[in-house]
GUDOTI-681325 format. One record per residue (C-alpha): residue number from 1; chain; residue in three letters; x, y, z. Coordinates in steps of 0.05 Angstrom, whole numbers, plus 5000, padded with zeros to 4 digits. Each point is the difference from the previous one (the first is absolute). Example, Ala and Ser with C-alpha at 12.3 -4.5 7.8 and 13.67 -1.06 7.14 Angstrom:
<pts>
<pt><k>1</k><c>A</c><r>ALA</r><c1>5246</c1><c2>4910</c2><c3>5156</c3></pt>
<pt><k>2</k><c>A</c><r>SER</r><c1>5027</c1><c2>5069</c2><c3>4987</c3></pt>
</pts>
This chain:
<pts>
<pt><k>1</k><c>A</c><r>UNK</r><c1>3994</c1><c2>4397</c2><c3>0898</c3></pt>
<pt><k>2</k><c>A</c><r>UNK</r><c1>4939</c1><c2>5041</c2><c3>5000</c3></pt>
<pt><k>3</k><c>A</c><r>UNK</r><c1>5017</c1><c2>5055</c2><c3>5019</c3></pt>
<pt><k>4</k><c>A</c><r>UNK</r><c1>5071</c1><c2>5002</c2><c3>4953</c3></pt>
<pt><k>5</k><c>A</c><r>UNK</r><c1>4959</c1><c2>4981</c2><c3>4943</c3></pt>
<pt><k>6</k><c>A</c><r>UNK</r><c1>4954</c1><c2>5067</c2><c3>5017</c3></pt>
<pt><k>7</k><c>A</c><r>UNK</r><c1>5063</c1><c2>5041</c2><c3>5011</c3></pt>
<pt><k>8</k><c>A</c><r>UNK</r><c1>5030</c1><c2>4982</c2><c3>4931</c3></pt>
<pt><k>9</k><c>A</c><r>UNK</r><c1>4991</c1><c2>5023</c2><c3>4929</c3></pt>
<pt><k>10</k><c>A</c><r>UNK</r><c1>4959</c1><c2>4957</c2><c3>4955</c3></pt>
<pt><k>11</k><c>A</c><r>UNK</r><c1>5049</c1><c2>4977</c2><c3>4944</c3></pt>
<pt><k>12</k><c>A</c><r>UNK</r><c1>4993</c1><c2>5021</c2><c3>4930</c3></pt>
<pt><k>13</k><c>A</c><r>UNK</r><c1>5026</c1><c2>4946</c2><c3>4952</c3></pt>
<pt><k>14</k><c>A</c><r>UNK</r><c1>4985</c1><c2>4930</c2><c3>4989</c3></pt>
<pt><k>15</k><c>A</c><r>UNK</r><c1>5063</c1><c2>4968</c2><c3>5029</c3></pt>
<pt><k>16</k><c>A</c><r>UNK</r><c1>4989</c1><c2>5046</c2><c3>5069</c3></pt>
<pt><k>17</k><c>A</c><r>UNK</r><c1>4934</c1><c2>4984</c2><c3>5006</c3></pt>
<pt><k>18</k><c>A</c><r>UNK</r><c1>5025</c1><c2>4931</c2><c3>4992</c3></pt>
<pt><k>19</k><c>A</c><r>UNK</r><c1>5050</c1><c2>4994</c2><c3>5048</c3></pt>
<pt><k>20</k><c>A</c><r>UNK</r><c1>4958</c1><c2>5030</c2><c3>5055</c3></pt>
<pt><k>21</k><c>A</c><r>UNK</r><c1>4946</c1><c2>4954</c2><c3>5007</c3></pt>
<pt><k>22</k><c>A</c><r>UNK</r><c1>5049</c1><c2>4944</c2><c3>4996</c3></pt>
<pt><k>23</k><c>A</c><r>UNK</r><c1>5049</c1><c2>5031</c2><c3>5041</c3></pt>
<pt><k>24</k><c>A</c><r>UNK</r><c1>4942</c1><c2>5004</c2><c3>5053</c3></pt>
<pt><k>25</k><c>A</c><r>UNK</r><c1>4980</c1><c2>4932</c2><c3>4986</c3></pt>
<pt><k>26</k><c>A</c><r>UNK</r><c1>5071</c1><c2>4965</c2><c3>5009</c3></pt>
<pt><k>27</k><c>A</c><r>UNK</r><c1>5014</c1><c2>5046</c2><c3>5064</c3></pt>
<pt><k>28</k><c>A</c><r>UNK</r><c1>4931</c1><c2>4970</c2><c3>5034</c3></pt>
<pt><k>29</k><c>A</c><r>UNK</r><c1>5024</c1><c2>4929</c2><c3>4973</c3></pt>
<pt><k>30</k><c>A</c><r>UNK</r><c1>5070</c1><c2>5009</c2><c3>5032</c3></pt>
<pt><k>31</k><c>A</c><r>UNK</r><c1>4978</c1><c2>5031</c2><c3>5064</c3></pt>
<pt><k>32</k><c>A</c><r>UNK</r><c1>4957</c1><c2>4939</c2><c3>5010</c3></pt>
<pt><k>33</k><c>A</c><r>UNK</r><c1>5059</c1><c2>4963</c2><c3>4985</c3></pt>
<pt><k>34</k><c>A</c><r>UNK</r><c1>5049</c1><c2>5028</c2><c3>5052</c3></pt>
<pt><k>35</k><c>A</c><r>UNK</r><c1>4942</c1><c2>4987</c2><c3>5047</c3></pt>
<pt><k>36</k><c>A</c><r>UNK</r><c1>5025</c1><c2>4928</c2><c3>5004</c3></pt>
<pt><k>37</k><c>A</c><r>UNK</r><c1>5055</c1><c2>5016</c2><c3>5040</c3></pt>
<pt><k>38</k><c>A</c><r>UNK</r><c1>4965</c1><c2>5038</c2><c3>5058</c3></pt>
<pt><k>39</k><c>A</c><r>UNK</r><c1>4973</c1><c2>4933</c2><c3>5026</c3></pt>
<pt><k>40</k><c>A</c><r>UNK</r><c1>4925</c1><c2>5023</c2><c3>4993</c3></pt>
<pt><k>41</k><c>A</c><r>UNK</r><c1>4956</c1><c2>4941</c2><c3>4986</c3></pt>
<pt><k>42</k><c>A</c><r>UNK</r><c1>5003</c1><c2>4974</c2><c3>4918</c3></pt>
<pt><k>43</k><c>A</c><r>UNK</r><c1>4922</c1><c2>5017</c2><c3>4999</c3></pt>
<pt><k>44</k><c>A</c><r>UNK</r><c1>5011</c1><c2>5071</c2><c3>5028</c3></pt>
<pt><k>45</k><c>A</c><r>UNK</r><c1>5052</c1><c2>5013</c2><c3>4944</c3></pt>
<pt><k>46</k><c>A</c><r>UNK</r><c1>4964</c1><c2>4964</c2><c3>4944</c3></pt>
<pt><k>47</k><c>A</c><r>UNK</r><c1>4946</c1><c2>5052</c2><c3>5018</c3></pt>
<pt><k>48</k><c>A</c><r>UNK</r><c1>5034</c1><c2>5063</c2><c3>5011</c3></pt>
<pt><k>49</k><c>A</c><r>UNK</r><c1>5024</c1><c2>4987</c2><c3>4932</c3></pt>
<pt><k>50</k><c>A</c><r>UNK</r><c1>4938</c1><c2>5006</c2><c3>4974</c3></pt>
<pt><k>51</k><c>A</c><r>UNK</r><c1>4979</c1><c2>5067</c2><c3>5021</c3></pt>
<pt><k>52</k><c>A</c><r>UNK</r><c1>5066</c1><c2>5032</c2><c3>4996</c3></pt>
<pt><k>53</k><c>A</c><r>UNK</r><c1>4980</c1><c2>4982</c2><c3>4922</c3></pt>
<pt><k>54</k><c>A</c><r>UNK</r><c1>4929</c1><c2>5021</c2><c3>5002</c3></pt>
<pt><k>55</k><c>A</c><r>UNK</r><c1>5039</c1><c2>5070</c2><c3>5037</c3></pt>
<pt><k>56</k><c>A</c><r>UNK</r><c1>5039</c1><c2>5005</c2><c3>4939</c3></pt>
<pt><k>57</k><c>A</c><r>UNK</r><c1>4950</c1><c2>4983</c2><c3>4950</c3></pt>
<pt><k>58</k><c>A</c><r>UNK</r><c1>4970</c1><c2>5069</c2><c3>5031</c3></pt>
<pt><k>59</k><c>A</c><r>UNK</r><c1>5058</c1><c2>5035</c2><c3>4995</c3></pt>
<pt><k>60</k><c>A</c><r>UNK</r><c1>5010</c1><c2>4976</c2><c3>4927</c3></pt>
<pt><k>61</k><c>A</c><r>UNK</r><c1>4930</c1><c2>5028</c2><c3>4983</c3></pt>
<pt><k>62</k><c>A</c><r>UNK</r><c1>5020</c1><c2>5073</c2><c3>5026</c3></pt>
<pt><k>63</k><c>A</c><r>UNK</r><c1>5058</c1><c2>5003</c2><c3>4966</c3></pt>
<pt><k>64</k><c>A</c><r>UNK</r><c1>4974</c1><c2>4971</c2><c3>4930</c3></pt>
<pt><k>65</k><c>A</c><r>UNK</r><c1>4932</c1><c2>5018</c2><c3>4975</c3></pt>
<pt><k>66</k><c>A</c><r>UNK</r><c1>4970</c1><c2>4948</c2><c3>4954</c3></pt>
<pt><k>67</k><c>A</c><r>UNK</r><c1>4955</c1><c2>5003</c2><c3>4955</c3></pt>
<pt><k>68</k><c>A</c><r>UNK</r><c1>4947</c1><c2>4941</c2><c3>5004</c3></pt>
<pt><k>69</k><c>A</c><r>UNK</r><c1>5061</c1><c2>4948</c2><c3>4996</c3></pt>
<pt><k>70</k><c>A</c><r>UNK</r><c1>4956</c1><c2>4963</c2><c3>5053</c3></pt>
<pt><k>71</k><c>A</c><r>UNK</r><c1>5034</c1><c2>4927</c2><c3>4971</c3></pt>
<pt><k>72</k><c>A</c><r>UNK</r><c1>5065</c1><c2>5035</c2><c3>5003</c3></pt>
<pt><k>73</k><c>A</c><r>UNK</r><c1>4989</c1><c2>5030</c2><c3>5077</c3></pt>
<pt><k>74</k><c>A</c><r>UNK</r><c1>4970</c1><c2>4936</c2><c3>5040</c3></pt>
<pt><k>75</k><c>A</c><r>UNK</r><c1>5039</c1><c2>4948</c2><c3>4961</c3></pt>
<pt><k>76</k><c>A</c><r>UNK</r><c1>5067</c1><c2>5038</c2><c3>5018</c3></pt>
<pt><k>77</k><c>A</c><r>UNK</r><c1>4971</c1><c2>5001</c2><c3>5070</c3></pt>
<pt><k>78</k><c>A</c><r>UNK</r><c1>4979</c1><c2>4931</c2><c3>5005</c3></pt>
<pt><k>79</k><c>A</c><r>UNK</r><c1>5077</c1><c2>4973</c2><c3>4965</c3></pt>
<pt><k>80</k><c>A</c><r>UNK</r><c1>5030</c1><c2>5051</c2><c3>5050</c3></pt>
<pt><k>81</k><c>A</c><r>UNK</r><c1>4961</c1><c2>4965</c2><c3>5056</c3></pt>
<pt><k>82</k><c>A</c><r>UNK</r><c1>5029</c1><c2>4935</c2><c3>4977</c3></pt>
<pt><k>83</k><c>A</c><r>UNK</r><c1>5069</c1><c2>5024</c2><c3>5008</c3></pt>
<pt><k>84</k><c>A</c><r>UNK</r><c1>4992</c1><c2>5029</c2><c3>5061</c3></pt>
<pt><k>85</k><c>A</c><r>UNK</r><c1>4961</c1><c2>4936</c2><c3>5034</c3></pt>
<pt><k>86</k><c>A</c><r>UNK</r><c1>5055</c1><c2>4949</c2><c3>4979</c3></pt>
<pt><k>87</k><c>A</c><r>UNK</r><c1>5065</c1><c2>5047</c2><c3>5011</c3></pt>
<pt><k>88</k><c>A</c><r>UNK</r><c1>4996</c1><c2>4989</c2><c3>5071</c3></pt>
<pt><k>89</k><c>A</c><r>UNK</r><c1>5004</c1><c2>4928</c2><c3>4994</c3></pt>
<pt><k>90</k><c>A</c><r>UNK</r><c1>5047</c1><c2>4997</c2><c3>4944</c3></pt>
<pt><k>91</k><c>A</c><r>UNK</r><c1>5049</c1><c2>5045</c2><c3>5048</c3></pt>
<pt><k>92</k><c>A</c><r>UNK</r><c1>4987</c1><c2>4949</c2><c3>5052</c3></pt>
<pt><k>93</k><c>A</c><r>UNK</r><c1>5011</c1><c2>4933</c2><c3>4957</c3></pt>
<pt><k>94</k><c>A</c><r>UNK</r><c1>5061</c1><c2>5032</c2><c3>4968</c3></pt>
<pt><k>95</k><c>A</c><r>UNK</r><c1>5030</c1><c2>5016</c2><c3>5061</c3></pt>
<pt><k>96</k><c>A</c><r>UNK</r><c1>4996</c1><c2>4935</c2><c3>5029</c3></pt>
<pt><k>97</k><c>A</c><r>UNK</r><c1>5025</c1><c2>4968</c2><c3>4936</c3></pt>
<pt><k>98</k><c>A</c><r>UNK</r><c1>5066</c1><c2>5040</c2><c3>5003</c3></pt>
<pt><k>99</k><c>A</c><r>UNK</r><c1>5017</c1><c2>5005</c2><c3>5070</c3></pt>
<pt><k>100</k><c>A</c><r>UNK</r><c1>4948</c1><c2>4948</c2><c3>5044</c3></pt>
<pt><k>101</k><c>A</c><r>UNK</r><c1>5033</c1><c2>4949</c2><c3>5050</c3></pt>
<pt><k>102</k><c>A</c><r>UNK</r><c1>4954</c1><c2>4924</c2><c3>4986</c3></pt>
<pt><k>103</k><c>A</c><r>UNK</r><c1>4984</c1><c2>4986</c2><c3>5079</c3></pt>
<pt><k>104</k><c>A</c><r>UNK</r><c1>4968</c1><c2>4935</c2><c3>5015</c3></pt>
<pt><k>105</k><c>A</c><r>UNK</r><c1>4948</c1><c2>5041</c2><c3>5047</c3></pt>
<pt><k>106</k><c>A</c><r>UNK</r><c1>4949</c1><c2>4985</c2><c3>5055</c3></pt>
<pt><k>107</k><c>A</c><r>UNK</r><c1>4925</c1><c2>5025</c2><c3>5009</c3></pt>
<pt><k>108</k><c>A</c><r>UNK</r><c1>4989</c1><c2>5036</c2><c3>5059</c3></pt>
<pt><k>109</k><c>A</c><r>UNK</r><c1>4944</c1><c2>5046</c2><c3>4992</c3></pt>
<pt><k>110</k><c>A</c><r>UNK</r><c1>4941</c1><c2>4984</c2><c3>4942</c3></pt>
<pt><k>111</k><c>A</c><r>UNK</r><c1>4954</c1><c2>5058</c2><c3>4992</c3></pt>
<pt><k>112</k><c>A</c><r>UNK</r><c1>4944</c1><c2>4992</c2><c3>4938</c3></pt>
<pt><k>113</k><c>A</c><r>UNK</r><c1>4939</c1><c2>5037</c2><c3>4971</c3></pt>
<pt><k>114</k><c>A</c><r>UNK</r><c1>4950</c1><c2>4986</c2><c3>4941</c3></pt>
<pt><k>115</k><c>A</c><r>UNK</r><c1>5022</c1><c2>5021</c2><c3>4932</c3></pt>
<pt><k>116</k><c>A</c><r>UNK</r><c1>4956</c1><c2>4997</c2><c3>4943</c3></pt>
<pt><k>117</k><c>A</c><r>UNK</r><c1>4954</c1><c2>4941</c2><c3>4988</c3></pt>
<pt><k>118</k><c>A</c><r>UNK</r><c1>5020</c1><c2>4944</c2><c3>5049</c3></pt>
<pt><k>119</k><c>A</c><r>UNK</r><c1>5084</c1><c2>5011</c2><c3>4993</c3></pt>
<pt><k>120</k><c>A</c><r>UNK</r><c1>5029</c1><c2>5020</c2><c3>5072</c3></pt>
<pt><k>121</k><c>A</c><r>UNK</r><c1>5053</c1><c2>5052</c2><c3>5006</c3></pt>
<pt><k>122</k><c>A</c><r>UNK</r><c1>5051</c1><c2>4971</c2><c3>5054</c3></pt>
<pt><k>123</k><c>A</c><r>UNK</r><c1>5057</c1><c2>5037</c2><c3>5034</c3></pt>
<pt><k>124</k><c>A</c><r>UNK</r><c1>5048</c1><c2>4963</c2><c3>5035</c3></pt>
<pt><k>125</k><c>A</c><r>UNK</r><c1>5060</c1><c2>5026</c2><c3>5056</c3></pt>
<pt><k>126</k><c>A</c><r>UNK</r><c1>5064</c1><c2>4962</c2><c3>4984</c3></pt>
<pt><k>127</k><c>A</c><r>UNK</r><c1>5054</c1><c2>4974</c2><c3>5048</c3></pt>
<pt><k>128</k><c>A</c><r>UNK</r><c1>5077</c1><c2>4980</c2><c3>4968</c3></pt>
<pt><k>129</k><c>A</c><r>UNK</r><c1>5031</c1><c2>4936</c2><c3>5018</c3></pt>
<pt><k>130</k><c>A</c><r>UNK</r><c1>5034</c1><c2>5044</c2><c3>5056</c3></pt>
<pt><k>131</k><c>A</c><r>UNK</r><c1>4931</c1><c2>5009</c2><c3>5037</c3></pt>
<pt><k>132</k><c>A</c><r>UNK</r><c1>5010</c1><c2>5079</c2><c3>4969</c3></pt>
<pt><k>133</k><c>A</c><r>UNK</r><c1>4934</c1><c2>5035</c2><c3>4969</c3></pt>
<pt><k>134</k><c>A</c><r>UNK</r><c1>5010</c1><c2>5020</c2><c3>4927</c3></pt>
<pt><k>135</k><c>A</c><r>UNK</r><c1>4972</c1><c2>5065</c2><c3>4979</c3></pt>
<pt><k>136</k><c>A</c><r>UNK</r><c1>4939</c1><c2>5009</c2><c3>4961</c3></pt>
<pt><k>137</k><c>A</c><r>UNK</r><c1>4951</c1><c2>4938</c2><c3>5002</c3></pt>
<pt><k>138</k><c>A</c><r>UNK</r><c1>4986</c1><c2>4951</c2><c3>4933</c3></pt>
<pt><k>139</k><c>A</c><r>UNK</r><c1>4937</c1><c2>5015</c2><c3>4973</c3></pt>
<pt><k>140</k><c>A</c><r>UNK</r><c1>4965</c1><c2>4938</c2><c3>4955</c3></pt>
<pt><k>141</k><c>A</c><r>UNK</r><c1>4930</c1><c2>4989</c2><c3>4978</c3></pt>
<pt><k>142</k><c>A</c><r>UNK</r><c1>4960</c1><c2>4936</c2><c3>5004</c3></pt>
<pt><k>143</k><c>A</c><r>UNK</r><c1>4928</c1><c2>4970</c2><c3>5023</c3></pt>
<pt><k>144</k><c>A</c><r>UNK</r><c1>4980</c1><c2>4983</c2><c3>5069</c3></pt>
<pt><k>145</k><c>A</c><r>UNK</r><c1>5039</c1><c2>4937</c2><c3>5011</c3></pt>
<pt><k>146</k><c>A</c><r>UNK</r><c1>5067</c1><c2>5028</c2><c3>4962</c3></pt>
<pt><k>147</k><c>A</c><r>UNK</r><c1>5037</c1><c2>5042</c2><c3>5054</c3></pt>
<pt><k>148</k><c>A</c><r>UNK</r><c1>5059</c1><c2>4986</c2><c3>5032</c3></pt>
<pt><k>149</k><c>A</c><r>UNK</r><c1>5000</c1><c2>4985</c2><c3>5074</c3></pt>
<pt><k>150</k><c>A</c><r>UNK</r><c1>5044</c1><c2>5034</c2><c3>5062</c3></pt>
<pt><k>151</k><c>A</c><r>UNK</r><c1>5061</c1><c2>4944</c2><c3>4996</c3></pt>
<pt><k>152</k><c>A</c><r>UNK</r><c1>4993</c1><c2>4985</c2><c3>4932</c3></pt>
<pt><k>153</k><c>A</c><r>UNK</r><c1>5075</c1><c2>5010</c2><c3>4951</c3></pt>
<pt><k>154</k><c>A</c><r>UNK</r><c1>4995</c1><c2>5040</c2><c3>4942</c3></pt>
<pt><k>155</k><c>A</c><r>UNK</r><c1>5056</c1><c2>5017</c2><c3>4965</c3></pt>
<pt><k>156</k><c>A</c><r>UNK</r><c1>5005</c1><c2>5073</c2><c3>4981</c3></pt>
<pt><k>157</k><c>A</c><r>UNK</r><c1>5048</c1><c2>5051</c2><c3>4977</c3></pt>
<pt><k>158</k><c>A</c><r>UNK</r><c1>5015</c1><c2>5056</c2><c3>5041</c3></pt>
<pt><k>159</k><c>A</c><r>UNK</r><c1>5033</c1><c2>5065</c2><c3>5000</c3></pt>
<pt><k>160</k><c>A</c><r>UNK</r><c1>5063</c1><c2>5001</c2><c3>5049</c3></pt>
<pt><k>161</k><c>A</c><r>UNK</r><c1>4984</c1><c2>5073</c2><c3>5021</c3></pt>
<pt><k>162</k><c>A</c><r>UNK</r><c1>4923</c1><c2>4987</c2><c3>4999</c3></pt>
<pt><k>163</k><c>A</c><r>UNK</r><c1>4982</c1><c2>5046</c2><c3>4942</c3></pt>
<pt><k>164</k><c>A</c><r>UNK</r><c1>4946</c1><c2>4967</c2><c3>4978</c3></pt>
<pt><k>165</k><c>A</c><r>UNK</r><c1>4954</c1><c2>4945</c2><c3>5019</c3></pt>
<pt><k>166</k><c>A</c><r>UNK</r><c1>5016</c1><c2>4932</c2><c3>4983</c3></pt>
<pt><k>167</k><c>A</c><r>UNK</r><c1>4973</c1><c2>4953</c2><c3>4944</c3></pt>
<pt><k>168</k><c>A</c><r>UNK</r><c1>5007</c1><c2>4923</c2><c3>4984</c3></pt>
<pt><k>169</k><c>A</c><r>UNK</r><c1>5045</c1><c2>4990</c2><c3>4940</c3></pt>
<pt><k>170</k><c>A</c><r>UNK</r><c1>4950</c1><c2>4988</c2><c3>4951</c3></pt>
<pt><k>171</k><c>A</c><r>UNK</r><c1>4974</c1><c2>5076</c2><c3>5020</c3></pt>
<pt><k>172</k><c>A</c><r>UNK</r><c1>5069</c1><c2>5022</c2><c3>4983</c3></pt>
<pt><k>173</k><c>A</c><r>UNK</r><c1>5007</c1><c2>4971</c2><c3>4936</c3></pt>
<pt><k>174</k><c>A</c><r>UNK</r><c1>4934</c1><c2>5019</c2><c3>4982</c3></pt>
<pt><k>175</k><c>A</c><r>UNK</r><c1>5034</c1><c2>5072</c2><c3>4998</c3></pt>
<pt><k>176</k><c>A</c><r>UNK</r><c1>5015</c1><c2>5001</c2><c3>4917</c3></pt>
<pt><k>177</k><c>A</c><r>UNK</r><c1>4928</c1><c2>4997</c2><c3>4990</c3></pt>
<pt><k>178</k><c>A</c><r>UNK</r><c1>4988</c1><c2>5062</c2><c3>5049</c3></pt>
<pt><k>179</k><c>A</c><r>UNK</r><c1>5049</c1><c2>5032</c2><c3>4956</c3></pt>
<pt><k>180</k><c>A</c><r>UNK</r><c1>4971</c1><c2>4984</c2><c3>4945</c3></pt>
<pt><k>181</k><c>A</c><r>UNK</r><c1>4935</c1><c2>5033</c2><c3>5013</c3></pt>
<pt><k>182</k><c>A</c><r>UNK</r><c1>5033</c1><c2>5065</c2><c3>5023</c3></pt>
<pt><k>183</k><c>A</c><r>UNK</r><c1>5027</c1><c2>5003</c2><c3>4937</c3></pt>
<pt><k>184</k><c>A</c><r>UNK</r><c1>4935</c1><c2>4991</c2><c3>4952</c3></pt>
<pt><k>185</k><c>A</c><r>UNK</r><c1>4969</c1><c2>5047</c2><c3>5055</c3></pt>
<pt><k>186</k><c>A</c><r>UNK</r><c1>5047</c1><c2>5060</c2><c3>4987</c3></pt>
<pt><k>187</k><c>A</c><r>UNK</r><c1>4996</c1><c2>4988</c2><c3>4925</c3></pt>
<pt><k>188</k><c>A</c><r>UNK</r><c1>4933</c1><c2>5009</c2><c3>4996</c3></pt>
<pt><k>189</k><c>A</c><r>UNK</r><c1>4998</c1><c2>5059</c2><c3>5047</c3></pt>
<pt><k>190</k><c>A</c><r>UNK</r><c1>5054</c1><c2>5028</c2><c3>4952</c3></pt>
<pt><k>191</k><c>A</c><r>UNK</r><c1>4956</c1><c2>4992</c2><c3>4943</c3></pt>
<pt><k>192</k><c>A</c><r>UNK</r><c1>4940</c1><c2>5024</c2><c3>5037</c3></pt>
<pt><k>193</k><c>A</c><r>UNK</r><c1>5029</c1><c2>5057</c2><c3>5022</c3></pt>
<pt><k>194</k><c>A</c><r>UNK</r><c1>5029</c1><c2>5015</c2><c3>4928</c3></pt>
<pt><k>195</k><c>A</c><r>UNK</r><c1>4933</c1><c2>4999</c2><c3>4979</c3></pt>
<pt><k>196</k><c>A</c><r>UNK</r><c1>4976</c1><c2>5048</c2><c3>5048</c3></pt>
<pt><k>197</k><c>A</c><r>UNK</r><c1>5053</c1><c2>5047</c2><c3>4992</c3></pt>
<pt><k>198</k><c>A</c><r>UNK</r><c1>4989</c1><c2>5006</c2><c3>4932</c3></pt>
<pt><k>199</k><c>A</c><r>UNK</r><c1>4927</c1><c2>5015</c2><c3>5006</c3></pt>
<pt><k>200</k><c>A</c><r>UNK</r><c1>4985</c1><c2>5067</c2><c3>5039</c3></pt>
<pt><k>201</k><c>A</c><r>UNK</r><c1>4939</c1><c2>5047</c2><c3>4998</c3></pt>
<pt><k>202</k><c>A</c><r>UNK</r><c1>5008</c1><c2>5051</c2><c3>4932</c3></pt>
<pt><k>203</k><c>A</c><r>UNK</r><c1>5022</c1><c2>5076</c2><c3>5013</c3></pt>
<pt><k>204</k><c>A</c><r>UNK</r><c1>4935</c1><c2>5039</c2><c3>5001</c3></pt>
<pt><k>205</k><c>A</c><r>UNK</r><c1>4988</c1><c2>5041</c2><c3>4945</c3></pt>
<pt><k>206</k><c>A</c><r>UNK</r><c1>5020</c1><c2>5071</c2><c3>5008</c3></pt>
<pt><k>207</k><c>A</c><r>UNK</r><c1>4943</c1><c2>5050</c2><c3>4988</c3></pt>
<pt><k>208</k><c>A</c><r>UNK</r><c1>4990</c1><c2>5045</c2><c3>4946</c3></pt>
</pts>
């Protein structure tokens, strides 16, 4: 992204300007979204995300000069940095919801570490009815005595072709309010970004 945003020309009117620092914005938001489906871990994604949009805010602030819209600049970031930290999940969640399998699984791996204040993050390796592995492992937060234990049944829905990691069903219906953030997100980077675009340093003065 860098080094296109160097190689292009910096856009004259207000609806360019516009559409390239959303345009980077969205394409950071959806890369980390297609990320989903290369069966990296959900935390590696969530995080990629985020600096593929800190890359673009960058390339957004080659391309478009502004001139001391500092509101305008770092609130268009930090909506953009919304979108791109719950797109990932909302890919995930959606794709579940429309083509997930519900598998009355088994535990047969736990893996945990700390999270913030005393919640645990725990990972845990599933096993179908059939004795098969499923793809991915379910990833739910609790305290210390709240993980699930290697034989425990959880019931999950799962991807046939392994796509994406699994989630209980109350993960997947939790999706519409994933959605629902994305979409304030990219509204107020829209408006953000408006706001920028319409504010750029004035033409120097031509001497006398």
């Amino acid at each position: 992204m860098w080094v296109v945003a160097r190689g292009m020309r910096r856009p004259a009117r207000v609806l360019d300007r516009w559409a390239v620092i959303v345009g980077f914005y969205v394409a950071a938001a959806l890369v980390g979204g297609l990320l989903v489906f290369t069966g990296l871990p959900s935390d590696f994604c969530l995080s990629a995300s985020v600096v593929l949009c800190i890359v673009a805010f960058w390339c957004g602030v080659l391309l478009v000069p502004t001139n001391g819209t500092v509101f305008g600049v770092i609130g268009g970031l930090i909506a953009a940095m919304a979108l791109a930290y719950t797109l990932p999940t909302g890919v995930q969640t959606a794709t579940l919801a429309l083509r997930g399998s519900t598998i009355d699984s088994t535990v047969i791996d736990v893996k945990s570490m700390e999270g913030k204040s005393t919640w645990i993050i725990y990972r845990y390796k599933l096993a179908d009815p059939d004795g098969h592995e499923i793809t991915g492992r379910l990833t739910e937060t609790g305290g210390f005595n709240d993980g699930r234990r290697v034989g425990d049944h959880v019931l999950v829905v799962a991807d046939p072709d392994g796509l994406v990691d699994p989630e209980t069903p109350s993960q997947v219906a939790a999706a519409r309010r994933h959605w629902i953030v994305c979409g304030i997100s990219f509204l107020v980077t829209a408006l953000m970004a408006l706001w920028s675009a319409r504010s750029v340093p004035s033409p120097s003065p031509a001497p006398d």
